[in-house]
C-alpha positions in Angstrom: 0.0 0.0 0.0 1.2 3.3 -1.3 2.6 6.0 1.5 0.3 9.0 1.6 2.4 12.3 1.2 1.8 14.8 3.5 0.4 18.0 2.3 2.9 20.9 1.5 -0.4 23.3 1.9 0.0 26.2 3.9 -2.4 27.9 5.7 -3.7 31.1 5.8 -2.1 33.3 7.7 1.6 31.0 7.3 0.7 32.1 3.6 1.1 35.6 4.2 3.6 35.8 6.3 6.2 34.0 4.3 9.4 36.0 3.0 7.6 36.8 -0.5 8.4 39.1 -3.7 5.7 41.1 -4.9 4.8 41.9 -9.0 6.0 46.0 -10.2 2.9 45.7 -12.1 0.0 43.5 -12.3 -0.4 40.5 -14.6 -3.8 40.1 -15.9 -5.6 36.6 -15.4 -7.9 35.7 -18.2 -10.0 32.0 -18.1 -9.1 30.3 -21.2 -12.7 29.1 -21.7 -14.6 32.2 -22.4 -11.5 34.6 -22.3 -12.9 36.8 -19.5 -10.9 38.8 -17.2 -10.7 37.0 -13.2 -8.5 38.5 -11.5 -4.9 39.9 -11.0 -1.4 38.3 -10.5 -0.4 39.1 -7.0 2.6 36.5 -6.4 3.8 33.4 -8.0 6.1 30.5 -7.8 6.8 26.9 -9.5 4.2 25.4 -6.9 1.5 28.3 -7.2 0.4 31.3 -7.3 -2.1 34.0 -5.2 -4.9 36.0 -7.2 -6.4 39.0 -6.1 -10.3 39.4 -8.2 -13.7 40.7 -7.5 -15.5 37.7 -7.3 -15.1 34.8 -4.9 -13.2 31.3 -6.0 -14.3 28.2 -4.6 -11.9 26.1 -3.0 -11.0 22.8 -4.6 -12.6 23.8 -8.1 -9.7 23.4 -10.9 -9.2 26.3 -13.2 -7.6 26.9 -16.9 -5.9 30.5 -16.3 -3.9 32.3 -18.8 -1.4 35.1 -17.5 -0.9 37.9 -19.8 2.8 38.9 -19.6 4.2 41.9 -20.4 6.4 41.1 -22.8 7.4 37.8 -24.2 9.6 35.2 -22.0 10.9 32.3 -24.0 9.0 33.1 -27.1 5.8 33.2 -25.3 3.1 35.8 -24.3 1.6 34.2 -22.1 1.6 31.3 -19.1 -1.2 28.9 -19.5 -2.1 27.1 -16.7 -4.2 24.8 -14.8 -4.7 25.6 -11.3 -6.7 24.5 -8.1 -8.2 27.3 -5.2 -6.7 25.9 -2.1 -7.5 28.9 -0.1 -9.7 32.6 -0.2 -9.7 35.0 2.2 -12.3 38.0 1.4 -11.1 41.5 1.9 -14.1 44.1 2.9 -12.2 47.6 1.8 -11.9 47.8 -1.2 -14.2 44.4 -1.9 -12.4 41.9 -3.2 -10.9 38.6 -2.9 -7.6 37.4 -2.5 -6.9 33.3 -3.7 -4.2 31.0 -3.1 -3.8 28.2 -5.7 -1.9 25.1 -6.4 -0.5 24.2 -9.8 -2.2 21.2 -11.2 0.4 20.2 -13.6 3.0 22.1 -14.8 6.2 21.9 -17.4 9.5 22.3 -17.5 9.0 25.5 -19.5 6.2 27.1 -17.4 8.5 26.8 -14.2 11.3 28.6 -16.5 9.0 31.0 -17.3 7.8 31.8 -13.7 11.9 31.7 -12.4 12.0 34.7 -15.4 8.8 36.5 -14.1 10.2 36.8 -10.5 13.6 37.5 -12.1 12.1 40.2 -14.0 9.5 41.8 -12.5 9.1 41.6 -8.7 10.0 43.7 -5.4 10.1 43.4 -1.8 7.4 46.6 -1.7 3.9 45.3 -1.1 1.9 46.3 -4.2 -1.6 48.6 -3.7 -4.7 48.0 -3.4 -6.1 49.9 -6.0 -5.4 47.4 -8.8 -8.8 46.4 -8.5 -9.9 49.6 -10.2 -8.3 49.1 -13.6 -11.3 46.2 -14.0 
């Protein structure tokens, strides 16, 4: 019988207060289905990412994102993903919602291409608020 792996999920509030790089600007988040704007890249790394968007994501549910980049990193536009909501924590002012998720699958060339986003395009400064407002 197969060992069962111990989760590597962390919670809530261990979540945000790891040692974390924040985005210079904000990456759009687009569902790949119907091509409608969800949310905004707030941080990311080879295991997952955190969303910040006006409407709520259900835990557990599996979504297909795509990340508009600002300019192209290894000959692509964009990062297409499949990702799970493992956590949501609503915030009241302004209203919105910010969204931990887990990476369902991911390549060998989408974890190259998130090591160049970080490289690229991220701070120690905690971005604002207000990106919410550009939707």
């Amino acid at each position: 019988m197969p060992k069962k792996r111990k989760s590597k999920r962390l919670n809530v509030a261990d979540y945000f207060k790891k040692n974390r790089k924040y985005f210079k600007q904000f990456f759009a988040i687009f569902d790949r289905a119907d091509n409608r704007l969800v949310g905004h890249l707030m941080d990311i790394s080879p295991e997952g990412m955190m969303m910040i968007s006006r409407e709520e994501v259900k835990k557990g549910v599996t979504q297909k994102l795509r990340i508009a980049l600002p300019e192209k990193i290894n000959g692509s536009g964009w990062l297409t993903i499949d990702a799970r909501g493992v956590w949501a924590k609503k915030q009241e002012e302004p209203e919105c919602y910010y969204t931990g998720f887990e990476f369902v699958t991911i390549s060998s060339i989408h974890t190259e291409i998130i090591k160049n986003m970080i490289a690229k395009f991220t701070t120690d400064n905690v971005p604002q608020a207000e990106v919410l407002s550009a939707e």
